[in-house]
C-alpha positions in Angstrom: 84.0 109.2 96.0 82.8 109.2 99.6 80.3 106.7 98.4 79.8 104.5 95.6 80.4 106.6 92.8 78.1 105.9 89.6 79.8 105.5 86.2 77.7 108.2 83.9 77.7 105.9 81.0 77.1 107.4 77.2 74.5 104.8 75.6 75.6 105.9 72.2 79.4 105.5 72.7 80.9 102.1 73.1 82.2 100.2 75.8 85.8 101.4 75.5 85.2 104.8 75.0 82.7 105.4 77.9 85.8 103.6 79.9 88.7 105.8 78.1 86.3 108.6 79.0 85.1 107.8 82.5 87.9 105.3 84.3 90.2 107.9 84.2 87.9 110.1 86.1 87.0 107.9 88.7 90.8 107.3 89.4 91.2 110.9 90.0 88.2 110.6 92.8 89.8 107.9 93.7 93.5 109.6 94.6 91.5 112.5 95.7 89.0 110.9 98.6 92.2 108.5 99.5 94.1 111.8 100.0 91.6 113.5 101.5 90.8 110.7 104.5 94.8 110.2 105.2 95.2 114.5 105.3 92.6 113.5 108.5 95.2 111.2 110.2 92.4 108.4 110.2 93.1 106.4 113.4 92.7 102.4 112.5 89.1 102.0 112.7 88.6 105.0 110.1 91.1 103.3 108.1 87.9 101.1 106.9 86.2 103.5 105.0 89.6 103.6 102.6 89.2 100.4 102.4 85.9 100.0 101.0 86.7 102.6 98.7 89.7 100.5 97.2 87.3 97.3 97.0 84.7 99.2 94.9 87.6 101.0 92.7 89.3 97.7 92.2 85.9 96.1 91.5 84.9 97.8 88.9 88.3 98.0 87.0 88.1 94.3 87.2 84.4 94.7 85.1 86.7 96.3 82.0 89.5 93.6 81.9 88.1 92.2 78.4 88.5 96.6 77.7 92.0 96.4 78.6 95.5 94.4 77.7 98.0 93.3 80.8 98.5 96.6 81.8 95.6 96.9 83.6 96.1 93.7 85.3 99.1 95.3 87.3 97.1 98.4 88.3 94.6 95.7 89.6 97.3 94.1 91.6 98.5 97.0 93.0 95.0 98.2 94.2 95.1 94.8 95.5 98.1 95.3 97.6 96.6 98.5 99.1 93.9 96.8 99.7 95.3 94.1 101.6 97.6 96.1 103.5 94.1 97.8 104.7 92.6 94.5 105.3 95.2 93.5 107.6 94.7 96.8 109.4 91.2 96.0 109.5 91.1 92.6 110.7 93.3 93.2 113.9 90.5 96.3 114.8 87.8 93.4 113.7 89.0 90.9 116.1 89.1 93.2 119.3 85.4 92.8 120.3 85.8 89.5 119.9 89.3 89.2 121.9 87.5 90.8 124.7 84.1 89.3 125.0 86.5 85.7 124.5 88.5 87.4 127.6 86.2 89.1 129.6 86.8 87.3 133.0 90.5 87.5 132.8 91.3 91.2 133.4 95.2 90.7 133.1 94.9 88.8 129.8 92.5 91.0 128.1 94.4 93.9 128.8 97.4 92.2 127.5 95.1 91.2 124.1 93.4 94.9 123.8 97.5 96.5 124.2 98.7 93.5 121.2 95.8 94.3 118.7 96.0 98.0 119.1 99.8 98.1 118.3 99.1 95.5 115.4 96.3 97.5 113.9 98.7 100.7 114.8 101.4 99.1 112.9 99.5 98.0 109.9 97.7 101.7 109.5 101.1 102.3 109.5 102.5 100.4 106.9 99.5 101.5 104.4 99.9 104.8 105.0 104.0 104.1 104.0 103.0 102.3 101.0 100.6 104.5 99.9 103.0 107.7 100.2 106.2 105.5 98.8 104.8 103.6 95.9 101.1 103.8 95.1 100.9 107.3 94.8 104.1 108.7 94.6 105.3 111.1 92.1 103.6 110.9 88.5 101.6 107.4 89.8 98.3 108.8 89.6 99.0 109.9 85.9 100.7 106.3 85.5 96.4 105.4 86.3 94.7 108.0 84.6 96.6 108.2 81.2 96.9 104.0 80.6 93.1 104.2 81.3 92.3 107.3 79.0 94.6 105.7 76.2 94.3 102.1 75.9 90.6 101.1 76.4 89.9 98.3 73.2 86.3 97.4 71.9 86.4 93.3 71.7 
């Protein structure tokens, strides 16, 4: 899932059962390429990349909700969470450029500015990577994904 992964649909099969069949799958990649960038002790800016990957997973779930009862509507919010908690990361790396073109005749200031974004972008890496290892994927949460998704796909 290091880019945009494409759904290999099955024109003869249904809606629900190409999503029973391939939502669990891209779930797995999912976990896996999540794992796979925090196992490279991403600093903050590489943090992004996760975080695109979230959006698109979280986007395309969000295309089956008519597939799906309520229980994929908390999975949905708790990609959401992860992918706030990357978005605040994000936005304090974001806003340094900015901080320091805004500052870039007072030395002193900027210094001060470049220091307080770091820690805040430090700290909110921080608190993903915590969530992530606590809650969203601890112990059986990644079969908590796969299995609602490979079970309880409807036609409407």
């Amino acid at each position: 899932m290091a880019k945009a992964q494409k759904i290999k649909w099955e024109e003869e099969a249904s809606v629900a059962e190409n999503a029973r069949v391939r939502l669990p799958e891209l779930a797995g990649a999912y976990f896996a390429e999540v794992r796979r960038g925090l196992s490279a002790k991403p600093t903050p800016p590489e943090l992004h990349r996760l975080r695109l990957l979230s959006k698109h997973f979280r986007y395309t779930l969000e295309l089956f909700r008519p597939c799906y009862a309520a229980g994929l509507e908390t999975r949905i919010a708790a990609l959401k969470k992860v992918q706030d908690l990357l978005g605040d990361c994000n936005d304090a790396v974001a806003s340094l450029p900015r901080i320091e073109k805004a500052l870039r005749r007072h030395r002193a200031d900027r210094a001060r500015a470049r220091k307080h974004l770091e820690n805040l972008a430090a700290e909110k890496a921080s608190a993903f990577r915590k969530h992530w290892v606590e809650e969203f994927d601890a112990e059986g949460r990644e079969a908590w994904w796969t299995g609602y998704l490979a079970r309880n796909a409807r036609d409407k």
